[in-house]
C-alpha positions in Angstrom: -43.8 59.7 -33.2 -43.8 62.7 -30.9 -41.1 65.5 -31.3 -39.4 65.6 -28.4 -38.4 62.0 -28.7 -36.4 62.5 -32.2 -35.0 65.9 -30.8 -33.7 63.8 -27.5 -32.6 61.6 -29.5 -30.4 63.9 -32.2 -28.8 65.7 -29.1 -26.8 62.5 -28.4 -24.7 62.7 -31.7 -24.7 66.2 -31.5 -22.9 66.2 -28.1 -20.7 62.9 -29.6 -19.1 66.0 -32.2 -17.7 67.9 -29.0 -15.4 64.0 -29.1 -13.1 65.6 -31.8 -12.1 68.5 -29.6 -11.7 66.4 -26.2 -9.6 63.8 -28.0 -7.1 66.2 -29.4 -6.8 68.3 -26.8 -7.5 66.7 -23.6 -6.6 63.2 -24.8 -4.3 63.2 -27.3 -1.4 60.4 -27.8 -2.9 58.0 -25.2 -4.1 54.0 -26.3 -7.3 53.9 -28.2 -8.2 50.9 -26.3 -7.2 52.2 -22.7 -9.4 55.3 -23.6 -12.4 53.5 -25.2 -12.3 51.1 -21.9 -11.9 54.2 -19.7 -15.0 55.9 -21.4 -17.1 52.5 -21.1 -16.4 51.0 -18.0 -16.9 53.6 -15.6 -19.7 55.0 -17.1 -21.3 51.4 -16.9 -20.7 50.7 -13.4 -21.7 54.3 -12.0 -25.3 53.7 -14.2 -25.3 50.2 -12.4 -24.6 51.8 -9.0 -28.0 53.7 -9.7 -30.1 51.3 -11.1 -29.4 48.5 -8.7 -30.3 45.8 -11.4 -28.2 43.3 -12.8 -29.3 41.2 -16.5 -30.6 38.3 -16.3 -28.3 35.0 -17.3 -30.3 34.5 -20.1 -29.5 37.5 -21.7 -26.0 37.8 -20.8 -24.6 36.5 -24.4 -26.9 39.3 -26.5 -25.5 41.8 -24.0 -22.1 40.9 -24.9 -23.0 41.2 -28.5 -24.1 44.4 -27.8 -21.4 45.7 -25.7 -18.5 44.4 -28.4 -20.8 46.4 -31.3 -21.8 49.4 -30.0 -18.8 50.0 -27.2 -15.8 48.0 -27.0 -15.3 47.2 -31.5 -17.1 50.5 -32.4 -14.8 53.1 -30.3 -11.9 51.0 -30.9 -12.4 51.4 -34.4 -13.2 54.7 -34.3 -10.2 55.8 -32.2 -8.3 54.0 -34.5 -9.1 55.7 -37.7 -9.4 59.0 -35.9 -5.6 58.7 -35.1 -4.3 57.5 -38.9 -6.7 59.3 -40.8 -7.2 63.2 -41.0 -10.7 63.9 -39.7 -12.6 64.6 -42.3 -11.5 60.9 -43.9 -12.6 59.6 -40.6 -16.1 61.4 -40.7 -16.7 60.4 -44.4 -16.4 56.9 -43.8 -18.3 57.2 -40.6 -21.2 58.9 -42.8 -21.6 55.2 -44.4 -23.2 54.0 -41.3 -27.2 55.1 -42.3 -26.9 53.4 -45.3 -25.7 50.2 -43.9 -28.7 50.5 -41.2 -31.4 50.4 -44.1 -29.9 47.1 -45.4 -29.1 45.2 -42.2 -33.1 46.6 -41.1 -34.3 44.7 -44.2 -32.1 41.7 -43.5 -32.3 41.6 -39.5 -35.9 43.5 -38.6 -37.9 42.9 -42.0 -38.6 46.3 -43.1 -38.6 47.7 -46.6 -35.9 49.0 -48.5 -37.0 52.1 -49.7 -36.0 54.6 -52.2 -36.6 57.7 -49.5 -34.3 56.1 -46.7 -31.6 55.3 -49.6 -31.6 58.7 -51.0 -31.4 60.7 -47.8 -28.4 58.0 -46.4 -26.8 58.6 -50.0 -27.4 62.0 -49.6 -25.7 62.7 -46.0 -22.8 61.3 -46.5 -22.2 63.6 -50.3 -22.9 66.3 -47.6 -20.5 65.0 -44.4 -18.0 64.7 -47.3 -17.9 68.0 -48.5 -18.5 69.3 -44.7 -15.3 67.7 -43.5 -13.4 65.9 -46.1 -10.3 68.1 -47.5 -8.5 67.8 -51.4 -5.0 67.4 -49.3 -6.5 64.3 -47.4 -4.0 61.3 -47.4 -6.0 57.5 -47.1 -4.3 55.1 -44.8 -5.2 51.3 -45.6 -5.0 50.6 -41.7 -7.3 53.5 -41.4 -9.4 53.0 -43.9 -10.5 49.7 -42.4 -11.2 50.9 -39.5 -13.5 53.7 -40.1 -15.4 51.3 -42.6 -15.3 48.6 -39.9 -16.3 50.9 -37.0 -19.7 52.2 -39.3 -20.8 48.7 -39.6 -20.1 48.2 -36.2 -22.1 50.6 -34.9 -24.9 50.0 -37.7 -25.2 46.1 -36.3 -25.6 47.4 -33.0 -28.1 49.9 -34.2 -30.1 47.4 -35.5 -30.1 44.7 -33.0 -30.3 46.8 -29.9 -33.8 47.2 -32.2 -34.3 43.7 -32.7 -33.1 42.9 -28.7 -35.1 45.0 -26.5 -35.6 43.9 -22.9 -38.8 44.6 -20.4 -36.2 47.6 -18.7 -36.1 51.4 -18.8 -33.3 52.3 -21.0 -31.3 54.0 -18.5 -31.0 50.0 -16.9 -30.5 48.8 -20.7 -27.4 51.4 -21.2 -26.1 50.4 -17.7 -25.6 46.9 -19.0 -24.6 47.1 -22.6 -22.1 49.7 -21.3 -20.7 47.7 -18.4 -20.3 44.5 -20.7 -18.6 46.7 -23.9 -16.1 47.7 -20.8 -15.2 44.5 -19.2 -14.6 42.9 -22.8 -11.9 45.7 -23.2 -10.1 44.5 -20.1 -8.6 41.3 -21.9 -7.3 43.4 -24.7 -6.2 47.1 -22.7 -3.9 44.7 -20.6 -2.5 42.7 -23.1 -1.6 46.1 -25.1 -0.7 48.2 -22.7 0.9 46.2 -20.2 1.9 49.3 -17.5 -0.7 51.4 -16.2 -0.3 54.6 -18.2 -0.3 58.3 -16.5 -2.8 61.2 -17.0 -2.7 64.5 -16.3 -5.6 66.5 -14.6 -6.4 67.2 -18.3 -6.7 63.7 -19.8 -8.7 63.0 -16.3 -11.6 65.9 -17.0 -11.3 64.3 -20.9 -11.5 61.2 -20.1 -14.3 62.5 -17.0 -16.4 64.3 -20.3 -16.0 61.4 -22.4 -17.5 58.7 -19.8 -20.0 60.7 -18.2 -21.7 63.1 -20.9 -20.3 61.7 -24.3 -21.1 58.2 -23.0 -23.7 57.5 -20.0 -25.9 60.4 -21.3 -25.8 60.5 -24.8 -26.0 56.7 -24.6 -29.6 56.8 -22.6 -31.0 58.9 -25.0 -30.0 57.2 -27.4 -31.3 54.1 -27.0 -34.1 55.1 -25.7 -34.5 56.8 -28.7 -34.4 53.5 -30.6 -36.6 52.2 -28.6 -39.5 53.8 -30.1 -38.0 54.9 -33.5 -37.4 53.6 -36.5 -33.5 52.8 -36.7 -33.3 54.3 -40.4 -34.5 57.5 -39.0 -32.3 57.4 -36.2 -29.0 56.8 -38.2 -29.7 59.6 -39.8 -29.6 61.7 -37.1 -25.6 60.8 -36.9 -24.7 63.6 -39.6 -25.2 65.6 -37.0 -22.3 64.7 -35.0 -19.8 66.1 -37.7 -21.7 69.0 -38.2 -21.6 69.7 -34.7 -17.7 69.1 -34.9 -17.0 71.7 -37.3 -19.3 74.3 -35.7 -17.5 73.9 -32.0 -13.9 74.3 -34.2 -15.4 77.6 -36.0 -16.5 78.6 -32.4 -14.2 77.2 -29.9 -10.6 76.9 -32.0 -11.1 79.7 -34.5 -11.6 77.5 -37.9 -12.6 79.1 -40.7 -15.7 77.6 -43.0 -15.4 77.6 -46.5 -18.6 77.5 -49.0 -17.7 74.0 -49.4 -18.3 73.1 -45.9 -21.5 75.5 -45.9 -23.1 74.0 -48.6 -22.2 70.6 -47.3 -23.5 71.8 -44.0 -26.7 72.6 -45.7 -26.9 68.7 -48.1 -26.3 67.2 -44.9 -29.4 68.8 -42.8 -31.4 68.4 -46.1 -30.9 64.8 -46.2 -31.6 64.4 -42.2 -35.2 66.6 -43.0 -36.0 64.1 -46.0 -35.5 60.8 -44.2 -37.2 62.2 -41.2 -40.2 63.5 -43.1 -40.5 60.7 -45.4 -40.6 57.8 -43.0 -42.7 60.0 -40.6 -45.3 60.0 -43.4 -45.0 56.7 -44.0 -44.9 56.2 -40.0 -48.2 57.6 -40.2 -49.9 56.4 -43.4 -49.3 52.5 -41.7 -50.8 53.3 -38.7 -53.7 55.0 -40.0 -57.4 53.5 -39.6 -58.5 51.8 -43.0 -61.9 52.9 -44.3 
């Protein structure tokens, strides 16, 4: 697996931990679901506009799956949680999502549970906990079950937008997982917001961030990056989106980091450099010539 694809790949949950810092100051107090289907739906039909290709009929149900996993359930969840949980519970239950990946691979794609992936999963989510998770934090049950329903969420879609991979270039396969996870968001934005809320010139550039860079972009290289990776090794690479939250406060809003959060900082990129090197070796002992 070359570098360059894993590094493409990493800087879409790196650029997701910027989300933190739009939300709450761009976007903050507004509908989880109007902002998810504002991030989605836009983003989906400009990447449409571009590649000039609509699905096929045949794979119109998997796209829906798809869309509902990794867009419209996933950053309704997430939203959710973010908005009754402090951060740091939000980020700790989010940190569950590699492990889930290495059993729903084993269930879904057939691959082996091993003890490396398990570790490093196990591992990254000890580090994301003491990285953002705070002795004053109060749990929410409402919460709760969203951040834990948003990581397997987003671990399903991991996994079967493996499994499902269609004869396009992923910037055409973002286009229409995007554009579905939006329009399935219609139904339910209308129904819970039933007047057409105002934004300011602030919640526009947010919401403008959020679709075209935390979602079209990030989005291509991300599953273009799953494309060709192993999805264990690509879950992984989802620590990084807290760590990059943390760093943009300490730069951007003056946050102080603790030696908890340091050494957390540090258990978390350990446990991204032993999945990666692990399943890269065993990447490369399976597709080595026999003698």
């Amino acid at each position: 697996m070359p570098i360059r694809t894993l590094l493409l790949t990493a800087l879409a949950p790196a650029i997701w931990g910027s989300s933190y810092i739009v939300t709450t100051t761009l976007l903050p107090g507004h509908s989880p679901i109007v902002v998810a289907l504002l991030r989605a739906l836009p983003a989906g039909l400009l990447l449409l506009l571009l590649v000039r290709q609509l699905p096929p009929l045949d794979w119109l149900p998997r796209l829906m799956v798809l869309g509902a996993l990794n867009f419209s359930l996933f950053w309704v969840l997430l939203f959710l949680s973010a908005y009754r949980l402090p951060g740091g519970v939000a980020a700790t239950l989010g940190a569950v999502q590699p492990l889930i990946v290495v059993f729903l691979s084993a269930v879904l794609l057939k691959t082996q549970i091993r003890a490396a992936a398990v570790a490093a999963a196990l591992l990254s989510i000890a580090g994301v906990a003491l990285l953002v998770l705070t002795p004053a934090a109060k749990l929410d049950t409402l919460g709760v079950l969203a951040g834990l329903g948003g990581a397997v969420s987003m671990a399903a879609g991991v996994v079967l937008t493996r499994k499902w991979q269609p004869p396009v270039p992923p910037l055409t396969f973002t286009a229409w997982q995007l554009t579905a996870g939006g329009l399935l968001l219609i139904p339910a934005a209308l129904w819970s917001v039933p007047e057409l809320p105002v934004f300011t010139a602030a919640n526009v550039l947010g919401l403008a961030y959020m679709s075209l860079i935390g979602g079209a972009l990030t989005y291509i290289l991300w599953f273009r990056g799953l494309a060709r990776i192993d999805p264990s090794q690509v879950s992984l690479l989802g620590v990084l989106s807290p760590l990059s939250a943390v760093i943009l406060g300490w730069l951007l809003l003056g946050e102080t980091l603790t030696a908890n959060q340091m050494l957390g900082a540090l258990l978390a990129l350990f446990s991204l450099w032993l999945g990666q090197s692990r399943l890269r070796l065993r990447t490369a002992r399976s597709s080595a010539p026999a003698e």
